[in-house]
C-alpha positions in Angstrom: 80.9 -70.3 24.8 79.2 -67.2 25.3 79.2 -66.4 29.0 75.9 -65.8 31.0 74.3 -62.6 31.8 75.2 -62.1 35.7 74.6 -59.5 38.0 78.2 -58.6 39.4 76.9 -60.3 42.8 75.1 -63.1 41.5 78.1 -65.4 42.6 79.3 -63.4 45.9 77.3 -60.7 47.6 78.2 -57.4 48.4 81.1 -57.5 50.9 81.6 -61.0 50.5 84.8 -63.4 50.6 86.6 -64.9 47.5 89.6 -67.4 47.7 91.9 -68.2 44.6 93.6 -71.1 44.0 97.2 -71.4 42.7 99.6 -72.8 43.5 102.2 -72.5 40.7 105.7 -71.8 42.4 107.1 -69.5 38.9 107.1 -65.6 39.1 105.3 -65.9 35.3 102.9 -68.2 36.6 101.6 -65.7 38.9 102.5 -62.4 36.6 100.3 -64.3 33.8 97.3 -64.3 36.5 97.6 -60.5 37.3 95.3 -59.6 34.4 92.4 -61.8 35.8 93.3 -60.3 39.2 92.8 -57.2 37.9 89.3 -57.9 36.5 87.9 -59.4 39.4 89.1 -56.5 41.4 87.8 -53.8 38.8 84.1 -55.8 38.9 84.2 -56.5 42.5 86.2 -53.9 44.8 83.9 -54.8 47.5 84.8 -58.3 47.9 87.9 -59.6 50.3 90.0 -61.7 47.8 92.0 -64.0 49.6 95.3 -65.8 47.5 96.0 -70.0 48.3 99.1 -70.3 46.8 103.3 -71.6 47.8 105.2 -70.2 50.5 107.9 -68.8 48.0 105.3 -66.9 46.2 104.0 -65.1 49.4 106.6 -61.8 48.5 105.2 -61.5 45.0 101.7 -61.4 45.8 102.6 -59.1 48.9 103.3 -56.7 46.0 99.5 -56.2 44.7 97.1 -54.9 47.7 95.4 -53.9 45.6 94.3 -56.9 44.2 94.1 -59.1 46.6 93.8 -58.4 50.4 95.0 -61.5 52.0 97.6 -64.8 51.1 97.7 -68.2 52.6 100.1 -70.8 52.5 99.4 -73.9 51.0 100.3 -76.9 52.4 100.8 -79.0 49.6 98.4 -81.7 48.6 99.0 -85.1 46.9 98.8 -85.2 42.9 100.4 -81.9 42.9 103.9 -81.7 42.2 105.1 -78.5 43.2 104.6 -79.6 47.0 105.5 -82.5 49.2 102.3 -82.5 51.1 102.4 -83.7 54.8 99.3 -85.9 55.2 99.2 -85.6 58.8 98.9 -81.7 58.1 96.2 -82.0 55.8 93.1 -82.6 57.6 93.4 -79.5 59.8 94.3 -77.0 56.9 90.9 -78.3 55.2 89.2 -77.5 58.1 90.5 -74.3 58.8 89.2 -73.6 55.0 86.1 -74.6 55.7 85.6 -72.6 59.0 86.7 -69.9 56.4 82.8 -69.8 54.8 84.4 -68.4 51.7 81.3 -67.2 49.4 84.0 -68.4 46.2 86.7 -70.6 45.2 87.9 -70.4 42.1 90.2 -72.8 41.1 93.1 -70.8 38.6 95.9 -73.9 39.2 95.5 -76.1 35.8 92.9 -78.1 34.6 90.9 -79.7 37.3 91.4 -82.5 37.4 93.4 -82.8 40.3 92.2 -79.1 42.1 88.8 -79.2 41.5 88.5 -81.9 43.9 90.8 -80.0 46.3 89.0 -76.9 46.0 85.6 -78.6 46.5 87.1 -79.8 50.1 87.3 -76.0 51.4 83.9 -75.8 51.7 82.6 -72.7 49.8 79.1 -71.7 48.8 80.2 -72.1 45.1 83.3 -73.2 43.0 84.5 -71.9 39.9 87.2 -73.4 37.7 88.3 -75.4 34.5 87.6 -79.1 34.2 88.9 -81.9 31.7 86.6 -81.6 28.6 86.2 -85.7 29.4 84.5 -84.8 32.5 81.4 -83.1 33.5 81.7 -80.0 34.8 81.4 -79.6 38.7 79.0 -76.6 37.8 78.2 -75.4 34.4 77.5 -72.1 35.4 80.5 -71.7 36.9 83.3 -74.2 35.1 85.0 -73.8 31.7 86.2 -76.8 29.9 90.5 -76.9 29.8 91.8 -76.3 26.8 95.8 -76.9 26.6 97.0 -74.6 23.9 95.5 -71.6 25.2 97.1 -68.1 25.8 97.3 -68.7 30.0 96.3 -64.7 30.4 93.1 -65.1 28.2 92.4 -68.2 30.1 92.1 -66.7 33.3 90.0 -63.3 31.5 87.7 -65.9 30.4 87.2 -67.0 33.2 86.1 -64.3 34.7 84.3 -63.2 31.9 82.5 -66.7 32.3 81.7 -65.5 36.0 80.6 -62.5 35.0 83.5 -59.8 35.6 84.4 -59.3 31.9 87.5 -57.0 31.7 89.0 -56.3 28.3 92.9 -55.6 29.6 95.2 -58.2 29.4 98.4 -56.4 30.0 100.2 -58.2 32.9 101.6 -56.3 35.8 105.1 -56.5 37.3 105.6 -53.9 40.6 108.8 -52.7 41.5 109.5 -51.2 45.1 109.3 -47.7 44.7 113.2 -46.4 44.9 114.4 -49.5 43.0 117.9 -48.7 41.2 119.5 -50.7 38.5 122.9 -51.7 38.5 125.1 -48.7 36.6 125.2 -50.1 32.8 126.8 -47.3 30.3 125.5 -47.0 27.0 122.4 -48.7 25.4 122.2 -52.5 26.4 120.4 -55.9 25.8 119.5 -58.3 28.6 120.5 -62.2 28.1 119.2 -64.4 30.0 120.7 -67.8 28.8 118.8 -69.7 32.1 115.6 -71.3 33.8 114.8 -73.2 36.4 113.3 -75.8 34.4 116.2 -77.5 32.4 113.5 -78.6 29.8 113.1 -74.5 28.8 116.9 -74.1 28.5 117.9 -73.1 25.1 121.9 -73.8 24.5 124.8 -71.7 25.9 126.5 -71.5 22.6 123.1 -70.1 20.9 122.7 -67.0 23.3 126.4 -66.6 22.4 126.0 -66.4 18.8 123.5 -63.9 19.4 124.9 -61.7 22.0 127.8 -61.4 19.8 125.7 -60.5 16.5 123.8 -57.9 18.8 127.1 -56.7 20.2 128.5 -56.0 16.8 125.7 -53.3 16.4 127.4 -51.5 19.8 124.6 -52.9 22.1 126.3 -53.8 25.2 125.6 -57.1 26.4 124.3 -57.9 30.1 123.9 -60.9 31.3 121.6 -62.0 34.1 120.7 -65.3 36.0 120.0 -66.9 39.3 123.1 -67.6 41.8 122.9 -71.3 40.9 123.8 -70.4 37.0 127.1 -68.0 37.6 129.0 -70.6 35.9 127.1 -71.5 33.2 127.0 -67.3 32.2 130.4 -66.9 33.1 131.2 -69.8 30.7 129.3 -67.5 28.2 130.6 -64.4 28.9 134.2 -66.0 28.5 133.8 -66.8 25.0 132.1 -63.2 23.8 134.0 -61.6 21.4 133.5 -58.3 23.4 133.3 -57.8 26.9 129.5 -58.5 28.6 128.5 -57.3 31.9 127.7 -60.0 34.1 125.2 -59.8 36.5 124.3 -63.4 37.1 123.5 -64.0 40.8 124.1 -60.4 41.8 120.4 -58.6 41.7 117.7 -58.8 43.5 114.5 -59.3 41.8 113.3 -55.5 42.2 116.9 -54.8 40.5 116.4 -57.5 37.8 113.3 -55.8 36.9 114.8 -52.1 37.1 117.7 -53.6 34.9 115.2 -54.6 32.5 113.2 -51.6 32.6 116.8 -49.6 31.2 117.2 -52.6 28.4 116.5 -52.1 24.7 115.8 -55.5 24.4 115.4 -59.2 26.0 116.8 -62.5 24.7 115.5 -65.1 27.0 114.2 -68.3 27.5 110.2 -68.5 28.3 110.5 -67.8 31.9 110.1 -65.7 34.5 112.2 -63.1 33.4 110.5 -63.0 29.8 107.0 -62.5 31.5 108.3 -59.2 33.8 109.7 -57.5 30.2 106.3 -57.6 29.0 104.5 -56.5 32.3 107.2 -53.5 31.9 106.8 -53.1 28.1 110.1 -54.3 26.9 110.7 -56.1 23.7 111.6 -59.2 23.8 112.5 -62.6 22.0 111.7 -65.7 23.5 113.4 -68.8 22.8 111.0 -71.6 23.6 112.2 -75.4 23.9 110.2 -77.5 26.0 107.2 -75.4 26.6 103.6 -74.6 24.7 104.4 -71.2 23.0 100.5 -70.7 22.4 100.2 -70.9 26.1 103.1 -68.6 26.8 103.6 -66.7 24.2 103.6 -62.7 24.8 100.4 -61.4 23.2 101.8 -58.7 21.3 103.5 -60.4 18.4 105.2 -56.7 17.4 106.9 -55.7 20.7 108.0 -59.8 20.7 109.1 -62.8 19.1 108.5 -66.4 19.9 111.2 -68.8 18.3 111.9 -72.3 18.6 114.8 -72.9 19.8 115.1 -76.5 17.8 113.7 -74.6 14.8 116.5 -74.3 11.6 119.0 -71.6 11.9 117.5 -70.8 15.1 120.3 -68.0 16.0 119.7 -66.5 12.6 116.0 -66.1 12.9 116.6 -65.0 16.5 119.2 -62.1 15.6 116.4 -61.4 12.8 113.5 -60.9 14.8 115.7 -58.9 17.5 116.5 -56.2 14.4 113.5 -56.0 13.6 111.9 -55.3 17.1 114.6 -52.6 18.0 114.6 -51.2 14.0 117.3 -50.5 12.1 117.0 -46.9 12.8 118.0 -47.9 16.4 120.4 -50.2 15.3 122.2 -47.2 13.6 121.8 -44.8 16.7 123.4 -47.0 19.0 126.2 -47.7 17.2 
């Protein structure tokens, strides 16, 4: 669909207020959004962008000023599952929206069909969003049907392409605080991250240890990371390498887990939050993907990553393949 000709404030006049709506509780979810942050911001500086979205992800927008100037917590609301919504609650926080007189919201959670009707109670001038192709549109000038398998970072540039804020970058973004120091790790190293929060996207503990040991056999040290609630499930790992790991499951925050990254050759993860922050700081990566849409998740740049799934044949093999060729045998050689 070829998106219409706009004046940048055909939608929201100079000065005026925007609201965005999403309400996705993963740090990828909201690192995958950062590129259509940035090209509403770059179109419209003058506007005050204001971010809906869950309590936990309050801290990681707090990281962008610069793209958006206010959050909000949401409440919850019923049909969403990332939530419990208190019903009683409800009626206020719509009003308070409403006494907002937002000029825009645009709806970035999924595919309408529950939001668009939740975005339509806060009371803006005009909404913007996806809708099921099944449906109508709640505005044509302003709505993009939903397609599934769809890169989730070009969804959200279309978008604002669609609305008239084209913006050709899609690299995502990932801030560190300023001062941020990794844990000390001696020599050159490779990050595996054998966990996520969504059992569906866990690939198995004795493939990551197949692989970490065929890395390790090149002298790329092993580090391992994870949340607090998967220290025994890495230990377990690290316990059956056939060379010592570093383990720092449970034991960085997330400014360190990114600087840790940041030092790291390489990534072997599953597709989650981690594997979205090593491409918003440019390291390679291979992402294992079980129960998720790898079109929709996917890093963009095929060369600096690898998608693999994890039920795929020989899996670990293809795995170890794609990591030598991403780090090059010439590197290979160097760290050994």
């Amino acid at each position: 669909m070829t998106p219409p000709r706009r004046h940048p404030e055909a939608l929201v006049p100079k000065g005026g207020r925007v609201i965005i709506f999403r309400a996705l509780r993963g740090i990828g979810d909201f690192v995958c959004v950062t590129p259509a942050l940035r090209a509403l911001r770059s179109a419209r500086p003058d506007v005050e962008v204001t971010y809906l979205g869950l309590p936990g992800t309050a801290e990681l927008v707090g990281r962008y000023p610069h793209y958006v100037d206010r959050f909000i917590e949401s409440p919850g609301f019923p049909g969403l599952p990332e939530r419990q919504p208190d019903p009683a609650a409800t009626p206020a926080f719509v009003a308070s929206m409403r006494a907002e007189r937002f000029h825009l919201a645009i709806q970035l959670h999924g595919s309408g069909a529950v939001t668009n009707h939740i975005v339509a109670g806060f009371g803006a001038r005009r909404t913007a969003g996806h809708y099921p192709p099944a449906s109508p549109p709640p505005d044509p000038e302003t709505y993009l049907p939903w397609v599934e398998s769809r890169s989730e970072i070009r969804r959200g540039l279309q978008l604002m392409e669609h609305l008239g804020w084209a913006h050709d970058d899609d690299r995502p973004e990932f801030r560190i605080a300023p001062g941020t120091q990794a844990p000390p790790i001696p020599g050159e190293y490779v990050v595996v991250h054998p966990g996520a929060s969504d059992v569906t996207r866990r690939w198995t503990g004795r493939g990551f240890r197949e692989v970490a040991d065929a890395l390790a056999e090149h002298g790329l040290r092993i580090v391992l990371t994870g949340t607090a609630a998967e220290r025994r499930h890495n230990r377990e790992i690290a316990e059956q390498l056939r060379r010592p790991a570093i383990d720092l499951t449970g034991r960085t925050s997330l400014d360190e887990l990114g600087a840790t990254l940041r030092g790291a050759r390489l990534l072997i993860a599953n597709d989650t939050g981690v594997s979205h922050v090593a491409v918003a700081l440019g390291v390679p990566s291979v992402v294992v993907f079980t129960g998720s849409d790898w079109v929709r998740w996917a890093p963009l740049d095929s060369r600096r990553h690898a998608a693999i799934r994890g039920s795929a044949p020989k899996a670990e093999q293809r795995i170890v393949a794609e990591a030598r060729r991403i780090l090059g045998d010439e590197g290979l050689r160097r760290a050994a």
